[in-house]
N, C-alpha and C positions, 0 to 999 in steps of 0.2 A: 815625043812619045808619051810621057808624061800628061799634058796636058790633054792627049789622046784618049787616054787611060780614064781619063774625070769626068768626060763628054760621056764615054762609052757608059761606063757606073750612071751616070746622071740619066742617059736614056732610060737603059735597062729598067734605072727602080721606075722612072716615069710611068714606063708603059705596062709594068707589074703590077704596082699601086693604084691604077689607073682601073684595072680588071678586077680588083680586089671586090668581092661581094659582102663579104661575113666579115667579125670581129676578129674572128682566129685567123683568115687568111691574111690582114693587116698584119698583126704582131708575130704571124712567120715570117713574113717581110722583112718584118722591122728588125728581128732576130738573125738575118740571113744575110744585111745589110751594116746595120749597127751594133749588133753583138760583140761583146768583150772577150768571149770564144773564138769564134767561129767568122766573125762578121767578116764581109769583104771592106771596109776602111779599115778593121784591122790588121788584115795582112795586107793595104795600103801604106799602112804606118810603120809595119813593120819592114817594109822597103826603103824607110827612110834611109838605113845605113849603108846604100846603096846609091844617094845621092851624093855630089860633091857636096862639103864642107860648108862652101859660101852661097849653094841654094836650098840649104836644110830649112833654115827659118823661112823664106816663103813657102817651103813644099807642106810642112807643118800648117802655116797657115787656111793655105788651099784645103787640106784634110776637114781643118776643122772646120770652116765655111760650108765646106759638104756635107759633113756629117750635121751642122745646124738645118740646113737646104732639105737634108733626108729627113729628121726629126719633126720639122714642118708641114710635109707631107703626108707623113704616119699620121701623126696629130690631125691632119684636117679629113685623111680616109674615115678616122676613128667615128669624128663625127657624123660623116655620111653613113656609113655603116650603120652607125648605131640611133640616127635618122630613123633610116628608113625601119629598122626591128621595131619602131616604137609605133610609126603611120599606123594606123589600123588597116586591113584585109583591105584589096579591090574589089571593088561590086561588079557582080559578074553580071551584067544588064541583061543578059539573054534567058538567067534564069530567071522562073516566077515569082512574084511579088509574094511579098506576107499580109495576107490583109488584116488592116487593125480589129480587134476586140470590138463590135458595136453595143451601143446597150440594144435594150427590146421595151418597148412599152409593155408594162403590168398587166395581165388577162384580166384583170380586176378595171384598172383603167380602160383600158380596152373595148370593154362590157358596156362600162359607167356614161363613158363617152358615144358609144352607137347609140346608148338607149336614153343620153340624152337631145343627141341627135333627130333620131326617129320622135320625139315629144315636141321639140322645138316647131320638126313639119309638120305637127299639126296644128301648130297655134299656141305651145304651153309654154310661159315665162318658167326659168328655172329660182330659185327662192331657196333662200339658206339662212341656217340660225344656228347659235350658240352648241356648243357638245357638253358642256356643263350647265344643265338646267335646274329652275326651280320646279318645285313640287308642283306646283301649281298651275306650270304652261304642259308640263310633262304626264300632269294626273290629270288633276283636277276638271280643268280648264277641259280637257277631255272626258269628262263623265265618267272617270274614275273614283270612286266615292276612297276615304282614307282605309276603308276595314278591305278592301278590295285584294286579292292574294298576287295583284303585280306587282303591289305597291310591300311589300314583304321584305327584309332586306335580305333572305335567300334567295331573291333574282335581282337585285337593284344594285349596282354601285354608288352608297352614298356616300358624300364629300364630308356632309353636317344633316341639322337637322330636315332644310331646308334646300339642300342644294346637293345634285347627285348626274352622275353621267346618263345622258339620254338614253331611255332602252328603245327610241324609235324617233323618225324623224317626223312625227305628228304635230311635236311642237312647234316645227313650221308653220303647219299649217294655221296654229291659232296664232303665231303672231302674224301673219301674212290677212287675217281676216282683222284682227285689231286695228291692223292698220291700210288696210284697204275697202271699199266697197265695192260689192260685185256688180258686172260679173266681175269672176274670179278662176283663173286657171294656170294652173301652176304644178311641176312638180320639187320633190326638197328630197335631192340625192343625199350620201355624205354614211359618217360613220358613227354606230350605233355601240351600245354595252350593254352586255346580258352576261350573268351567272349562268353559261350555257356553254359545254366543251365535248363533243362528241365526234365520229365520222362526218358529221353533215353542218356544223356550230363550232360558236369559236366564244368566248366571251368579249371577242370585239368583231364587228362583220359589218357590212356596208348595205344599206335599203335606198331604195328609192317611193317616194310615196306622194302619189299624183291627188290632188283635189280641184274641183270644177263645182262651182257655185253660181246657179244664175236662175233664171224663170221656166219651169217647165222643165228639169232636168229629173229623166227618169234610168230606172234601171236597165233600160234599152237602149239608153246612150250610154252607160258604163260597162255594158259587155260588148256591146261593137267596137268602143274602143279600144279595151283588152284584147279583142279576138284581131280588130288591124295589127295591135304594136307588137303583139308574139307571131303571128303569119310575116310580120316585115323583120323583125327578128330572128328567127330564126329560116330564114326564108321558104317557107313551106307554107302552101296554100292550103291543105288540107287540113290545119292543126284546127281543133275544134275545142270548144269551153264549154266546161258546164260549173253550175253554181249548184255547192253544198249548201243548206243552212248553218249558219254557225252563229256567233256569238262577241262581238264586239262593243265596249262599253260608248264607244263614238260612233256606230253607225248603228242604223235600224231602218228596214231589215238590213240583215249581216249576212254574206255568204263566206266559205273559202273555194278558191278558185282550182280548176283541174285544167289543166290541158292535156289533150292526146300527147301519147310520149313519143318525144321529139327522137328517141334511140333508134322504139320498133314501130313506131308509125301505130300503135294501137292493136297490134299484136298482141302484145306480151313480153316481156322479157326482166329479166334479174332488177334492172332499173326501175321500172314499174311496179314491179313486186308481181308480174304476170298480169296486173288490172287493166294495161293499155292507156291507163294515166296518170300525169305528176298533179301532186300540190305544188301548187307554184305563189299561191299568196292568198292575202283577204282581200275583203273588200266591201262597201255595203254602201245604203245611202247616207248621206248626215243626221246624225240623230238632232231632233228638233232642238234637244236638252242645250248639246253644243254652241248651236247660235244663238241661244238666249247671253251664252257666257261670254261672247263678240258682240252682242248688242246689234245681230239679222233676223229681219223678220221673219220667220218660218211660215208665216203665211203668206208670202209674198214669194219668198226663194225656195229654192230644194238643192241638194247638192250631192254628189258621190265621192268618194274616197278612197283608195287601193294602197294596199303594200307590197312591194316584193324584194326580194332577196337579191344582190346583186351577186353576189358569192356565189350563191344557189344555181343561179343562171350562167355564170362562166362554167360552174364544173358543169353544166348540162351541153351548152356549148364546146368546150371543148376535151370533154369525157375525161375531168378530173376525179380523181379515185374520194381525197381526200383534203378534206378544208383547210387542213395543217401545210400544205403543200404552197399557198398563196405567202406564207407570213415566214418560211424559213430559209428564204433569199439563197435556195439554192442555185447555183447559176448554171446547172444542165436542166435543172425545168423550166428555166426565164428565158434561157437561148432557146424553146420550140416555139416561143410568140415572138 
């Protein structure tokens, strides 16, 4: 009967221990079993005096082999138990996924890259140069004479006497003429500095400035090719250009450029200031002065020249309020491009 008794105990915890889920329902077990109150090995034990005399010392022993057996057992539920609290969650595969954070390309990049795109089909190498220039590729070299009010340092970021951050990317162009002979066609995207901080300016902003150099180039190939690159731009066949006179110390004649506004189609509207069109850049032919300063012979070549805003043309693209909005990496107006 006895031995009966140790079987029975030994299943019982088995199959209790066995169902145990949580840490608390282990160490009621273990309390319920091994307990120095309450347990059932101790009122096992305390059976003992109810054994003959000459089978006390093995019945003692048997207790305690049991009570180690049960101990064993606690001890290795504890682990499982306490396993599993620590696994992380199962994934519930039938609900939906999180999708990751992507980034977005910049409207700025964006921009930079269609329209150097659109330049490339037509034939134009793209040409880049230094963002720290000297006086002299940045002025001079441009028919910028020293007493000239661009050359002022309340628009000019200078370094030294001699060396200042580009307020345009024209300087390309003369070193791309220094070191090349025409023809010559090219535009010089990149980023520009000006003392300039308004709704529309930034004292840093990004231009793009196309020059073509060869025989017979007149102001009738520099508006047809303005009039292609803004119609494929911003894909509207209607957009039409007109040429202001204006005033540029590198080209002559000078215009600045209008196009129909891209908003109301030449209606009118707040954009336009109700006139039906934007300023959208300059532009003119090469002043003779220039290629003397590359060593081209102006009576031999002619050549045109254009600026435009790249800034200028994302918020027109895509009805940005404000210039401040490209450079303050916030990431609910970077997540709608």
């Amino acid at each position: 009967m006895r031995r009966e008794r140790f079987d029975e105990i030994r299943a019982a915890f088995a199959a209790e221990i066995a169902s145990a889920e949580t840490e608390s329902e282990v160490l009621d077990i273990k309390g319920r079993y091994t307990g120095k109150k309450r347990g059932i090995l101790q009122d096992l034990m305390a059976s003992l005096r109810e054994v003959p005399a000459e089978d006390r010392p093995a019945f003692g022993q048997a207790v305690n082999a049991l009570k180690s057996e049960l101990e064993a057992g606690v001890e290795s539920a504890l682990q499982r138990v306490r396993a599993v609290r620590k696994a992380p969650p199962a994934v519930d595969v039938t609900l939906p996924g999180i999708p990751p954070d992507l980034g977005r390309v910049h409207p700025i990049t964006r921009v930079r890259r269609e329209i150097e795109e659109l330049f490339i089909g037509m034939g134009y190498a793209i040409a880049t140069g230094p963002e720290v220039e000297d006086a002299y590729h940045n002025f001079e070299a441009l028919n910028t004479p020293a007493d000239h009010p661009s050359r002022d340092i309340q628009d000019t970021f200078y370094i030294s006497d001699d060396a200042l951050l580009r307020t345009q990317t024209s300087p390309v162009q003369i070193r791309t003429m220094e070191s090349r002979r025409p023809p010559i066609k090219i535009i010089a995207p990149g980023r520009v500095f000006r003392r300039d901080d308004d709704v529309s300016h930034s004292p840093m902003f990004f231009q793009v400035e196309g020059l073509v150099v060869d025989r017979g180039i007149t102001m009738a190939h520099l508006k047809g090719t303005l009039a292609h690159f803004y119609r494929a731009l911003f894909r509207r066949e209607d957009i039409e250009l007109r040429f202001r006179p204006s005033y540029f110390p590198f080209t002559e004649p000078s215009a600045e450029t209008d196009l129909t506004c891209v908003i109301c189609g030449g209606s009118g509207c707040a954009v336009c200031k109700r006139t039906g069109w934007l300023e959208i850049g300059g532009c003119g032919m090469v002043d003779p002065a220039v290629f003397e300063f590359v060593d081209i012979d102006a009576e031999e070549y002619t050549g045109f020249a254009f600026g435009l805003g790249i800034d200028r043309i994302a918020m027109l693209k895509y009805g940005i309020d404000h210039i401040r909005h490209f450079f303050e990496n916030d990431a609910r107006f970077l997540e709608q491009f």
